[in-house]
C-alpha positions in Angstrom: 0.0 0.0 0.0 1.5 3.2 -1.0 1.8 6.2 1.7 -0.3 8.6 -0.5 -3.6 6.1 -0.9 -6.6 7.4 0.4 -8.5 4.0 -0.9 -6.3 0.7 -1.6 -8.1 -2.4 -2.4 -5.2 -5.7 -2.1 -6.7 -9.3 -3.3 -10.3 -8.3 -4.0 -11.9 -12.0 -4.6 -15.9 -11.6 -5.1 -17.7 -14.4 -6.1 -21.9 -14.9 -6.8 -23.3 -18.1 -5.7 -25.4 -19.8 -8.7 -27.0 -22.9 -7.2 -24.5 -25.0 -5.4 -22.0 -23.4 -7.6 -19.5 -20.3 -6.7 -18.7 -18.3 -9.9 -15.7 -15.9 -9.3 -16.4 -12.1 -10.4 -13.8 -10.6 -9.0 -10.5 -12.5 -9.1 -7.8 -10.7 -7.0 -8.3 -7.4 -7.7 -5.6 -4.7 -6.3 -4.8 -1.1 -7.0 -4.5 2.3 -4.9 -6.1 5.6 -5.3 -3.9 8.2 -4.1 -5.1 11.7 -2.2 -6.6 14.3 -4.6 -6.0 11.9 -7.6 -8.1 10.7 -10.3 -7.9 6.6 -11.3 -10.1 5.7 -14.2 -11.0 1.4 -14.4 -11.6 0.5 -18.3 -13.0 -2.4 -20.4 -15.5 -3.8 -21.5 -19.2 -4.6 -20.3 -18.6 -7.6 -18.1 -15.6 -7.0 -17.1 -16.3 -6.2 -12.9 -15.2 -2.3 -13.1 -19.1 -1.5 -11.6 -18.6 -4.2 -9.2 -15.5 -3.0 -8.0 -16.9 -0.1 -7.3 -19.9 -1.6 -5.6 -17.8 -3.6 -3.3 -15.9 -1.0 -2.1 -19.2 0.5 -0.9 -20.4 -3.4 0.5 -23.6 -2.6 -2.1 -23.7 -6.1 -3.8 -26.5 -8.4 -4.3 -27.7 -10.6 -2.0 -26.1 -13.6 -3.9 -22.7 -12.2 -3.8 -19.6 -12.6 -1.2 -16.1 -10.4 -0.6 -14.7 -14.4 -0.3 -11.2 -12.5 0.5 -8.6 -9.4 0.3 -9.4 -6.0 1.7 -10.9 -2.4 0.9 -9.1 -0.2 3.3 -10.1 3.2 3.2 -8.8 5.9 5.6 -7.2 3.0 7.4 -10.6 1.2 7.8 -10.7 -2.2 6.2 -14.3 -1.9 4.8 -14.7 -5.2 3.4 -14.1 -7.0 6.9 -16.9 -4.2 8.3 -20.1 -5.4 9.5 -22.9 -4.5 7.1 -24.9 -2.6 10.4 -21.6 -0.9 11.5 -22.0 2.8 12.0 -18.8 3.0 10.2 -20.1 1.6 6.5 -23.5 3.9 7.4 -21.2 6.6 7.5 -18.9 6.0 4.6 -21.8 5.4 2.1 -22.8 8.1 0.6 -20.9 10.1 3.4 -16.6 10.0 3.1 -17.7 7.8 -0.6 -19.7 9.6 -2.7 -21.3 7.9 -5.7 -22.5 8.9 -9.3 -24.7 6.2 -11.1 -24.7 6.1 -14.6 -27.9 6.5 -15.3 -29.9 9.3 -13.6 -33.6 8.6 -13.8 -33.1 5.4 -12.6 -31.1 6.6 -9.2 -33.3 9.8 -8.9 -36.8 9.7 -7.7 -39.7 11.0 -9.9 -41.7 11.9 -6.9 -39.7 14.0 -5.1 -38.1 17.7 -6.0 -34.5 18.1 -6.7 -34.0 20.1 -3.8 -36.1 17.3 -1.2 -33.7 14.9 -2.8 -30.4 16.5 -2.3 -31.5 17.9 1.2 -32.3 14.3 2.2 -28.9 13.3 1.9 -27.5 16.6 3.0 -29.6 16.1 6.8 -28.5 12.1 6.6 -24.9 12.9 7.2 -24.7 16.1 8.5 -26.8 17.7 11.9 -28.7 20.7 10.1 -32.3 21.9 10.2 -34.5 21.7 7.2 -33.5 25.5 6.6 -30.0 24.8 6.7 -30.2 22.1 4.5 -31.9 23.9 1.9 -29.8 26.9 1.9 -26.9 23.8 1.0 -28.9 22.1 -1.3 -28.7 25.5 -3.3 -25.4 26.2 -2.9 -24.5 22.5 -4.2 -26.6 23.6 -7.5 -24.7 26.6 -7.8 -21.1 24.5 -7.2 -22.3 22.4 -10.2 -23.3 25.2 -12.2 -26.5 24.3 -13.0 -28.5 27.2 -14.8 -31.3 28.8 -12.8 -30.6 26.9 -9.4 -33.4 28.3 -7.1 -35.8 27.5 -9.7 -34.7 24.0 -10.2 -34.9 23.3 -6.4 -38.0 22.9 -6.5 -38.5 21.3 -10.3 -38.8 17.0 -10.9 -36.1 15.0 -12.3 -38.1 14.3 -15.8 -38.3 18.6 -15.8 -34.8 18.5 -16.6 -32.6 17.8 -19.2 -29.8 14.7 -19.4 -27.0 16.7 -18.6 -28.9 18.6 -15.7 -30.1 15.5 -14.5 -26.0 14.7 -14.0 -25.2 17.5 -12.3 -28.2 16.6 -9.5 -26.6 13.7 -9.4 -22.8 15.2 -8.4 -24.6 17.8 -6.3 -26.2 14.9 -4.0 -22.9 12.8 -4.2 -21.0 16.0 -2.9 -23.0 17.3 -0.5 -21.6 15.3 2.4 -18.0 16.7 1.7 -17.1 13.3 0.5 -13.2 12.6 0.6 -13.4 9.9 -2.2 -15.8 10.4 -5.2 -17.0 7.4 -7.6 -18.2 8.3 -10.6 -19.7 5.5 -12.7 -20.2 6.0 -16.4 -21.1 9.7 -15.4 -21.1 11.2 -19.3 -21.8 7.7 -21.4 -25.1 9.1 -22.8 -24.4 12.9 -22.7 -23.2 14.8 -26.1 -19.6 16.2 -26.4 -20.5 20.0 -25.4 -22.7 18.7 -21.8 -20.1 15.7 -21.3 -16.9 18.4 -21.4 -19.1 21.1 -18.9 -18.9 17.8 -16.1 -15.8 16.7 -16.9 -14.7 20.3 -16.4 -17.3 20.7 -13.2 -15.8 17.3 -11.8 -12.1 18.7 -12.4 -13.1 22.0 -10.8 -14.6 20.3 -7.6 -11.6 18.2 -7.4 -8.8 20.5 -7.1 -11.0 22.9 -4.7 -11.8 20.5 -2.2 -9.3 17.9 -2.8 -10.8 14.9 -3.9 -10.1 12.0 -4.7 -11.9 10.3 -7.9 -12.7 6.6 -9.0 -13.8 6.8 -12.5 -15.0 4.5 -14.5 -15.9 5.0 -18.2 -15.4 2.7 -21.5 -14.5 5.6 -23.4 -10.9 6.2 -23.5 -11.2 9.6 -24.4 -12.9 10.8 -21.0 -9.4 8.7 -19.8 -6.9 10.6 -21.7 -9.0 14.1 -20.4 -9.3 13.1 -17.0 -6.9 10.2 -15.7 -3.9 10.1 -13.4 -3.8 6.8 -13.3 -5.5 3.8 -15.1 -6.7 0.2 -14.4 -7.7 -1.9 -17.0 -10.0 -5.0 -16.2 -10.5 -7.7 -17.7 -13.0 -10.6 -16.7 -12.5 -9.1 -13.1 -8.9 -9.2 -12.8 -6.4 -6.4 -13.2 -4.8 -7.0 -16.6 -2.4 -4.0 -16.5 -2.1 -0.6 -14.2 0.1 2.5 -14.6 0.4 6.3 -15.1 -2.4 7.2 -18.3 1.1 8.4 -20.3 2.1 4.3 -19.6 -1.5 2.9 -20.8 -2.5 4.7 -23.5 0.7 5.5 -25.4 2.7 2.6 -24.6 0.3 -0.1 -23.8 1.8 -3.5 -22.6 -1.2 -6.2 -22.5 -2.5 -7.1 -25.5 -5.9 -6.4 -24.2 -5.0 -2.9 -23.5 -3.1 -2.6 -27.0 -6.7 -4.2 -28.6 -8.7 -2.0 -27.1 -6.6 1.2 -28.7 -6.7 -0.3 -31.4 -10.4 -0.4 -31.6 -11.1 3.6 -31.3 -12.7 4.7 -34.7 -9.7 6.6 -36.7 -10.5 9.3 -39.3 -11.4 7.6 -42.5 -13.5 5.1 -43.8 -11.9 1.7 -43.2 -12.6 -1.7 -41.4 -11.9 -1.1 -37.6 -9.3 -3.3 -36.0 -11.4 -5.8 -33.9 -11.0 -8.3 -30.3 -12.0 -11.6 -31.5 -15.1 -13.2 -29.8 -16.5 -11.9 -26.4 -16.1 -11.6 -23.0 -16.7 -15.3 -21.4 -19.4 -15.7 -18.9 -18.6 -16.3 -15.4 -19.1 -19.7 -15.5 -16.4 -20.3 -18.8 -13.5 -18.4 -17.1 -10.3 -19.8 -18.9 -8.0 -22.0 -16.2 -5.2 -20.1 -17.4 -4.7 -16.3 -18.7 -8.4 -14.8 -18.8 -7.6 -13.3 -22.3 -6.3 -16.4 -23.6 -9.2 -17.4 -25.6 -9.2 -13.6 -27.8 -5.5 -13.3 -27.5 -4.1 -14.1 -30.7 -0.1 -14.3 -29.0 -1.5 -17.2 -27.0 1.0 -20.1 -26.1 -0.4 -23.7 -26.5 0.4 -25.4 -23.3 1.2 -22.2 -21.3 -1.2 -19.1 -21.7 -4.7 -21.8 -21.0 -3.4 -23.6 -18.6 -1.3 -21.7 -16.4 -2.8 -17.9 -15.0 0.3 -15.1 -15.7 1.4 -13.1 -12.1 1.1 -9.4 -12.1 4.5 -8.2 -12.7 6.0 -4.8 -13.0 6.7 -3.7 -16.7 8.6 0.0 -16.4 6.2 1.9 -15.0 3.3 -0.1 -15.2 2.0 -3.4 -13.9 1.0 -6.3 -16.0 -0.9 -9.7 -15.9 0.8 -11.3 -18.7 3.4 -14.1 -19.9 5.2 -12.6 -22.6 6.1 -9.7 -19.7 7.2 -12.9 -17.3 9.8 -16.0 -17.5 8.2 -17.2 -20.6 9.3 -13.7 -22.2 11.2 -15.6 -25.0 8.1 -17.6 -26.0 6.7 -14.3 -27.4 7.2 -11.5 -30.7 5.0 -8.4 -29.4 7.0 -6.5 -32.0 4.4 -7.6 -34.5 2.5 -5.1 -36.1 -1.3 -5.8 -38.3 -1.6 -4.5 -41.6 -3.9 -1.7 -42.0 -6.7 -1.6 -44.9 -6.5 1.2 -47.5 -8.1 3.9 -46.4 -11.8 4.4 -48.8 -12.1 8.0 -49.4 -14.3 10.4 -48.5 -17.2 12.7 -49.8 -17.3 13.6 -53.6 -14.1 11.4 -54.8 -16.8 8.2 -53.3 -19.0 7.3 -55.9 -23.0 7.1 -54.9 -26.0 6.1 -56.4 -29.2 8.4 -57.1 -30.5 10.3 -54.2 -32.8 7.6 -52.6 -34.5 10.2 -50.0 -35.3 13.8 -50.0 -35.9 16.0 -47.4 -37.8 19.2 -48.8 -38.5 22.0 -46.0 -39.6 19.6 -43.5 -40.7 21.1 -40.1 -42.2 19.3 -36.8 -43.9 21.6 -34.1 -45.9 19.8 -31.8 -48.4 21.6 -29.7 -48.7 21.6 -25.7 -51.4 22.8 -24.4 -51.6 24.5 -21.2 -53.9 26.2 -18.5 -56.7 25.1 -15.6 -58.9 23.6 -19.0 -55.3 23.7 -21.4 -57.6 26.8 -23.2 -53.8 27.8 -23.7 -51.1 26.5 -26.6 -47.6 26.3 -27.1 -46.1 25.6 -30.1 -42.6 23.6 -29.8 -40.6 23.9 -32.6 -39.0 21.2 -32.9 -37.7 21.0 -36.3 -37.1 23.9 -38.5 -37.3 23.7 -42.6 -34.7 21.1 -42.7 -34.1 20.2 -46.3 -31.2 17.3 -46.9 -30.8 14.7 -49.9 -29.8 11.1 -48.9 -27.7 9.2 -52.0 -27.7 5.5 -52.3 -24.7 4.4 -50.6 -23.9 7.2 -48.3 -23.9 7.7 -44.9 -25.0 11.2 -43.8 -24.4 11.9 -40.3 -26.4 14.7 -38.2 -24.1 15.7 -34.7 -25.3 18.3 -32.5 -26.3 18.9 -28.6 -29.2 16.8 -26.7 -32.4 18.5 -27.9 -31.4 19.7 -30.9 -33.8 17.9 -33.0 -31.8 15.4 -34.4 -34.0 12.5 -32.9 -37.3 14.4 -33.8 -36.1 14.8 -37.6 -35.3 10.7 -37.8 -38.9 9.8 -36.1 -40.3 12.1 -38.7 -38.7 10.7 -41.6 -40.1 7.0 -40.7 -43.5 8.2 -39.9 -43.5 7.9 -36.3 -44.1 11.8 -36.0 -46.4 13.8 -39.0 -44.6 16.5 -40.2 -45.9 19.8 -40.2 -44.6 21.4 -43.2 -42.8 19.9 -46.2 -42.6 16.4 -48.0 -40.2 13.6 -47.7 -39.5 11.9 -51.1 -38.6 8.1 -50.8 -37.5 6.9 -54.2 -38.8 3.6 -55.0 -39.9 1.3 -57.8 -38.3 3.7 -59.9 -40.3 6.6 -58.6 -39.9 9.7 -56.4 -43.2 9.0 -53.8 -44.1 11.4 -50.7 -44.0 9.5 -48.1 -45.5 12.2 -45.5 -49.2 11.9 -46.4 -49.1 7.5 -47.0 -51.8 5.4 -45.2 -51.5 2.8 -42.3 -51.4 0.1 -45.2 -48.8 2.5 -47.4 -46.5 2.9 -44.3 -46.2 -1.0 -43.4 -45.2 -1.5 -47.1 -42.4 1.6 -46.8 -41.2 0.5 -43.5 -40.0 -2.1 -44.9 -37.3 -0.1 -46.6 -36.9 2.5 -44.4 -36.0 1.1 -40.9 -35.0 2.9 -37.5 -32.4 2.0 -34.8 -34.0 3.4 -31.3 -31.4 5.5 -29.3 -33.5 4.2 -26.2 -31.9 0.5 -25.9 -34.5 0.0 -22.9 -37.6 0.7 -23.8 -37.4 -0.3 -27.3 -37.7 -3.4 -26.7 -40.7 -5.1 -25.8 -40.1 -7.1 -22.2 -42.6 -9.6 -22.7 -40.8 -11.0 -26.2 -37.8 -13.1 -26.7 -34.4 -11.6 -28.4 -35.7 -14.1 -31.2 -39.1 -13.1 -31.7 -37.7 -9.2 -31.2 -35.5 -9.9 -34.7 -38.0 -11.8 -36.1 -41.2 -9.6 -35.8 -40.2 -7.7 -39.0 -39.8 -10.9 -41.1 -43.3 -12.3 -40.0 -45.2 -8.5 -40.9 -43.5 -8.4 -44.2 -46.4 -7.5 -46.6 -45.7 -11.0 -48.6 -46.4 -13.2 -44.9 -43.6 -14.3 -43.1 -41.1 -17.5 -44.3 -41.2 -20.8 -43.4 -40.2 -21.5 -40.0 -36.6 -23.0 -40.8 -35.7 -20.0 -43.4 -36.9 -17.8 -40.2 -35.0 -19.1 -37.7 -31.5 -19.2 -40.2 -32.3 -16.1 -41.0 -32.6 -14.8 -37.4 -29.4 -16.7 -36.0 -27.3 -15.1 -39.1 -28.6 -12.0 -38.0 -27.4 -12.6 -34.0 -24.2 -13.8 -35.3 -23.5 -10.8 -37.5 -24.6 -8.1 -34.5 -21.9 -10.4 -32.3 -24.2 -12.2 -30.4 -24.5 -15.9 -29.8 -27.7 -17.3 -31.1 -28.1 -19.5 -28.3 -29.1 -16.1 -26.5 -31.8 -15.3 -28.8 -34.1 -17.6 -26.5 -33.9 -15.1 -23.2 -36.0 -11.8 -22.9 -34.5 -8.3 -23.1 -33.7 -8.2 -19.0 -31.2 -10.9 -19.4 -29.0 -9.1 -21.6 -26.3 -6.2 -20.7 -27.2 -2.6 -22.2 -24.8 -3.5 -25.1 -26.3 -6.4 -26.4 -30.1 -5.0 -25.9 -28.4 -2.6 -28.6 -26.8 -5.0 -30.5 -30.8 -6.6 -30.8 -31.9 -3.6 -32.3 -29.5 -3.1 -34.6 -30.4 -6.8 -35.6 -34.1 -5.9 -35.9 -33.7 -3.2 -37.9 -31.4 -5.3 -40.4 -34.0 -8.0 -40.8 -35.8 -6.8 -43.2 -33.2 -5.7 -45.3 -33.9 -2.3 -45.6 -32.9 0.2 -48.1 -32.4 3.5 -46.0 -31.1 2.9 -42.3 -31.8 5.3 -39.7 -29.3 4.3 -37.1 -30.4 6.8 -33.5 -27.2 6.9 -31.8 -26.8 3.1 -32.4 -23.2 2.9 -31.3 -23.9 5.1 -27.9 -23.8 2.5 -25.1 -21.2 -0.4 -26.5 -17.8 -0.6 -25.5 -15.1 0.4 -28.2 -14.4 -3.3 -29.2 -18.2 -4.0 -29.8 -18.4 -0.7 -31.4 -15.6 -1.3 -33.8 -17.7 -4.7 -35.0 -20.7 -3.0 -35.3 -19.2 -0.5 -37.8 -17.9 -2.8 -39.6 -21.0 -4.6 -39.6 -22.8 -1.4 -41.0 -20.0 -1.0 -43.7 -19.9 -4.1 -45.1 -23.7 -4.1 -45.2 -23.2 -0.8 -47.1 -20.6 -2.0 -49.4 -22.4 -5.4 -50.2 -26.4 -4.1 -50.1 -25.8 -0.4 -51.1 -27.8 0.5 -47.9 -27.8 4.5 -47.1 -27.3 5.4 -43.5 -28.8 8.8 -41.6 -26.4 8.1 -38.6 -27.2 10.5 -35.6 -24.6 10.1 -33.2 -23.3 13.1 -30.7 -19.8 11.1 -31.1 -17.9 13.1 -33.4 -15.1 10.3 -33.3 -17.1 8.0 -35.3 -18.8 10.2 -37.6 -15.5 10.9 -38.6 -15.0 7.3 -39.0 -18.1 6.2 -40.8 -20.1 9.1 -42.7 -19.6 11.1 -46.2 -21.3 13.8 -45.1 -22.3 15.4 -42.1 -25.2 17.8 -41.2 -24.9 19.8 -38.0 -28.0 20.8 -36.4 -28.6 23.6 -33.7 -32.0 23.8 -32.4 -34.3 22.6 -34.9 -31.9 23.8 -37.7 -29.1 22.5 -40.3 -26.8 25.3 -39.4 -23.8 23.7 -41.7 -23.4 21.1 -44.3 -20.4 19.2 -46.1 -17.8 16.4 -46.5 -17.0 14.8 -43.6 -13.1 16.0 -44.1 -14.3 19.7 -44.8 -16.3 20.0 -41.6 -13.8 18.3 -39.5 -10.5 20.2 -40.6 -12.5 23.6 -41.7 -15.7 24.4 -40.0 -17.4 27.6 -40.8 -20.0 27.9 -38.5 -18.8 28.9 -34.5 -21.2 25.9 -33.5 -19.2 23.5 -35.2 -15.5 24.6 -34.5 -17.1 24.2 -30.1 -18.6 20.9 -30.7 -14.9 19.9 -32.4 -13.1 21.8 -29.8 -14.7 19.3 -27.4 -13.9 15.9 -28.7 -11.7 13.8 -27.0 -9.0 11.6 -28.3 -6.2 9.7 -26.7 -3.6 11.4 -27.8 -4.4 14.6 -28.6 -2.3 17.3 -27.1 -4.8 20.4 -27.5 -7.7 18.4 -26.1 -7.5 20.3 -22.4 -8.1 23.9 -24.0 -11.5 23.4 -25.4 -14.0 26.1 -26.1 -16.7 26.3 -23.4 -20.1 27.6 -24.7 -21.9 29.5 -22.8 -25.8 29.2 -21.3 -27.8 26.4 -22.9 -29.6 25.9 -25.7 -32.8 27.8 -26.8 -36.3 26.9 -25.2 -38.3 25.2 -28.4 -41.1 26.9 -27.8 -39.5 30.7 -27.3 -36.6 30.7 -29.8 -34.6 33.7 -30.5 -35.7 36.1 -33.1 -32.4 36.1 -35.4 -29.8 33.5 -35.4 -30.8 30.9 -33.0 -27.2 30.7 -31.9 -26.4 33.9 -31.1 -26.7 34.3 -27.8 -24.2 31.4 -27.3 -21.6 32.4 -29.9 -18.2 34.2 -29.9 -18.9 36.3 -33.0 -22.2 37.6 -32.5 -22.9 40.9 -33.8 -26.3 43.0 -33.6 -26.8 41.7 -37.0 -27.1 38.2 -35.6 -29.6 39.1 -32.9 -32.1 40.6 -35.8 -31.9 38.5 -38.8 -31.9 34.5 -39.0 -29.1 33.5 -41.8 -29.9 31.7 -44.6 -28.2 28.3 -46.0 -25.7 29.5 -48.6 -23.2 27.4 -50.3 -19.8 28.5 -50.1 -17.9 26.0 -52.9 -19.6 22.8 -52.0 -19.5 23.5 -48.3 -23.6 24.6 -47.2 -23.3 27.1 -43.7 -26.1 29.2 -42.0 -23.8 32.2 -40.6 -23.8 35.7 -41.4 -20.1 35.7 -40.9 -19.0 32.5 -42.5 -17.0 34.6 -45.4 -14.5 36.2 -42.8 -14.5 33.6 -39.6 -11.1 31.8 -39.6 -12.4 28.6 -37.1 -10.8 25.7 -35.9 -11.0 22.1 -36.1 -9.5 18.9 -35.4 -6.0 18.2 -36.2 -5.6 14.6 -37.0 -2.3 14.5 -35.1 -2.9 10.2 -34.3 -3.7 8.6 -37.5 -5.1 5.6 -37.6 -2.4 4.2 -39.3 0.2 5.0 -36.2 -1.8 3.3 -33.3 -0.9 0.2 -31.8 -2.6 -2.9 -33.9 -5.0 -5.0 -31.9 -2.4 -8.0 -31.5 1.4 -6.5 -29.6 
């Protein structure tokens, strides 16, 4: 245990009792988390970084067992503490504070954001109801939230993603907690909201001296926020050292894989990890990764489990770091596939859908007998063309409209204004005015894969019949039962699942894989146009690099045209031809994906660049922070809808909404796009200069 460790966890060993059987989660599992430092746990789903983190806090299920080693924090060996000791009351939630990944499901509906926050406030702290309320509001100003005595008394589903967060890290601090763990705190927020906590989390560290325990698959938020890094695999501690150590000279082949797996400017297959992450019950005798690792020894790495050994700076669970050193080549490097250009050097097809003025405003009425209406303006005279072929990607912040403009397009909402022209059978057709009978025909071709992993999927049906509803609607009746269920097991096996799962219902399956479903559904039918809803959101970067594969080799062999809304700008640089950025209801800049990344001309796009992070990148610390939020929907500004948020504005701005003008190929909605000279990314870590997935 090192002198600085606020938190030191030595031969973790957690195990889940199935039947009369012991499964091992947690396998040994030792690392320390110095004073006022930040240690970030990566891998994949499965691999035991929540339950690390839920064992330090003694918050497991009632089938699980600490079996051996310790969690001593502050001296105090919590995992030999009595689950009633005052001691455990004290530290959860108290000296540990904890951020769950997802908000609405650790914040109550029923309560207000203030009765929530003062409820933890008075648990751990002798104050009066007053006094607690007066901190509740100063914890809402710490984490900036906009308008904090108004959102005291406001409900969770009042507020947006990223405010629901920042309730979250107001409650976890309001203790004065020594040790902060923050578990998958921005997965589902957009780049803009994700930097404004990571910046917020940064801030509260250094003023009050934290420590953080982060845990994230993205290893991004690892290079922008990291002292130190664990990665797990399986639950055990594959490698550990400084984030300079990990992520730009990576030892364990897992680690190396992982890299390897981050989407890379350019359209080209993604390196990928073989298989999946075993079950509990098929851990490997040997070396966990032995079964994906393709530097495995016959006779040594599946039979015999490496030691943890130190490697430079780092630590590492591996046998080609050991005695058996001279068994192994780590010097080998994979070859990299030519890189498929981008924009107009790719050849497309005829533009397959057509967006013509398209607007969505839905209506909320309000008042004792809702006499009263207001008019949400959702989506603003959008007009885009989709070629057969191409992917078209549309990035901007949460409530921009991207996922109103997708649920439009496939009929779920009616449009308000405009048409949307679907060619088929050799004719343009309108496919905003179509019956009930018309649509089932056109959904066929025009599918949708639902950002909302949960409650897209019907609980009551199995994976199978999930994936194989589409097949059995099709207008021509469904095929014969053994075409079906080959047809539904190819699909499982191309989205990376095992068809043997395609029996259980949606709660058995991780987050990922419930995605991984829904990209299968959507496939079944085999679809023409693809509208993938952040499809890519929730996987882990090894999963995510198979499923863009997956989408690009369906492209490549099907001619299938993508509309891929994503707020990850890392893999819309990966996978689209174009992208669209939106900004409260509107397209406010169109072009290549190379033209918007390297030359944005809109002040929008050069902060949502500023904010992507890459491992690697040096400037990634100085990104631009936009001000305020964006516009209420239903009270937009009278001019530009940005203005109030941008840089640049000038009175002009605040009077007159820019129009869409095309500047050599490269469509922008800015007064000033002629004379702005705006940043973007500089592609300083090709693709081609990462480690490979195998050392």
């Amino acid at each position: 245990m090192r002198t600085d460790a606020l938190l030191s966890l030595q031969g973790l060993t957690v195990s889940f009792r199935d039947g009369r059987r012991r499964n091992v989660a947690l396998r040994d599992v030792g690392f320390d988390l110095p004073h006022a430092k930040t240690v970030a746990i990566v891998g994949e789903s499965g691999c035991g970084k929540s339950l690390t983190a839920r064992s330090i806090l003694r918050i497991l299920d009632t089938n699980a067992t600490i079996d051996s080693g310790q969690v001593l924090f502050e001296g105090v060996n919590l995992a030999g503490t009595s689950e009633k000791s005052p001691i455990l009351r004290d530290v959860r939630g108290g000296r540990i504070g904890l951020i769950y990944q997802e908000p609405l499901t650790a914040l109550s509906s029923f309560y207000t954001v203030g009765n929530q926050i003062m409820e933890v406030v008075r648990r751990h702290q002798d104050v009066t109801r007053k006094q607690a309320r007066e901190r509740a509001l100063d914890l809402l100003h710490a984490v900036g939230m906009p308008n904090p005595a108004q959102r005291l008394d406001a409900y969770t589903f009042e507020l947006s993603g990223g405010q629901q967060q920042r309730v979250m890290i107001a409650m976890a601090l309001g203790p004065h907690p020594s040790l902060l763990i923050a578990d998958e705190p921005t997965t589902a927020l957009d780049v803009t909201t994700q930097a404004v906590i990571l910046d917020l989390l940064q801030e509260l560290q250094h003023s009050q001296g934290m420590s953080i325990l982060f845990i994230t698959h993205d290893l991004g938020v690892v290079s922008r926020m990291a002292d130190e890094v664990v990665v797990m695999y399986l639950g055990e501690v594959v490698e550990h050292g400084t984030r300079a150590d990990v992520l730009t000279a990576p030892r364990h082949p897992y680690t190396r894989a992982l890299l390897a797996s981050l989407p890379g400017r350019g359209q080209f297959r993604q390196a990928t990890i073989q298989g999946t992450v075993p079950s509990l019950e098929e851990r490997p005798a040997g070396c966990a990764f032995a079964p994906r690792c393709a530097f495995a020894r016959p006779g040594l790495c599946e039979v015999q489990r490496p030691e943890l050994v130190r490697s430079g700076g780092a630590h590492v669970r591996c046998h080609a770091f050991g005695d058996a050193a001279p068994m192994f080549d780590l010097s080998l490097q994979p070859e990299r596939p030519e890189r498929i250009k981008t924009g107009e050097s790719q050849r497309f097809g005829e533009g397959i859908l057509d967006l013509r003025s398209v607007s969505k405003t839905f209506e909320k009425r309000e008042g004792l007998f809702g006499q009263r209406v207001r008019e949400i303006k959702a989506v603003q005279d959008i007009s885009l063309e989709l070629r057969q072929g191409e992917t078209l990607a549309i990035v901007g912040e949460s409530g921009s409209g991207k996922t109103t403009l997708g649920q439009t397009i496939v009929g779920l909402h009616e449009a308000t204004r405009g048409s949307v022209m679907f060619a088929t059978d050799g004719l343009d057709r309108n496919i905003t005015d179509l019956t009930a009978a018309e649509w089932r025909n056109v959904r066929q071709s025009i599918r949708m894969v639902f950002q909302d992993r949960f409650s897209s999927l019907n609980p009551r049906m199995t994976a199978f019949d999930i994936v194989a509803e589409p097949l059995r609607q099709r207008p021509g009746g469904p095929p014969p039962e053994p075409d079906l269920v080959r047809k539904v097991h190819e699909l499982f096996r191309l989205v990376g699942l095992d068809p043997e799962m395609s029996g259980r219902y949606p709660h058995a399956f991780s987050g990922g894989q419930r995605q991984r479903i829904g990209v299968a559904r959507a496939l079944a039918p085999d679809p023409k146009v693809i509208i993938a809803d952040e499809p890519v959101s929730a996987l882990d970067v090894s999963v995510q690099a198979q499923v863009l594969n997956l989408l690009r080799d369906l492209q490549s062999s099907l001619g299938l045209s993508y509309i891929f809304i994503s707020h990850d700008l890392n893999v819309v640089a990966s996978l689209a031809h174009r992208v669209a950025v939106m900004y409260a209801g509107r397209i406010v800049e169109l072009a290549d994906t190379d033209e918007i990344l390297d030359s944005p001309r809109h002040p929008y796009s050069e902060a949502l660049l500023s904010a992507v992070l890459t491992p690697g990148r040096a400037d990634q610390d100085s990104h631009l922070r936009l001000p305020g939020d964006p516009p209420d929907p239903s009270s937009l500004p009278r001019g530009c809808v940005f203005a109030e948020r941008c840089a640049y504005a000038t009175d002009a701005c605040t009077r007159e909404v820019p129009e869409m003008r095309n500047l050599r190929g490269h469509w922008v909605a800015c007064h000033h796009a002629d004379s702005l000279v705006l940043h973007g990314l500089r592609n300083e870590n090709p693709p081609e200069s990462r480690p490979g997935p195998n050392p």
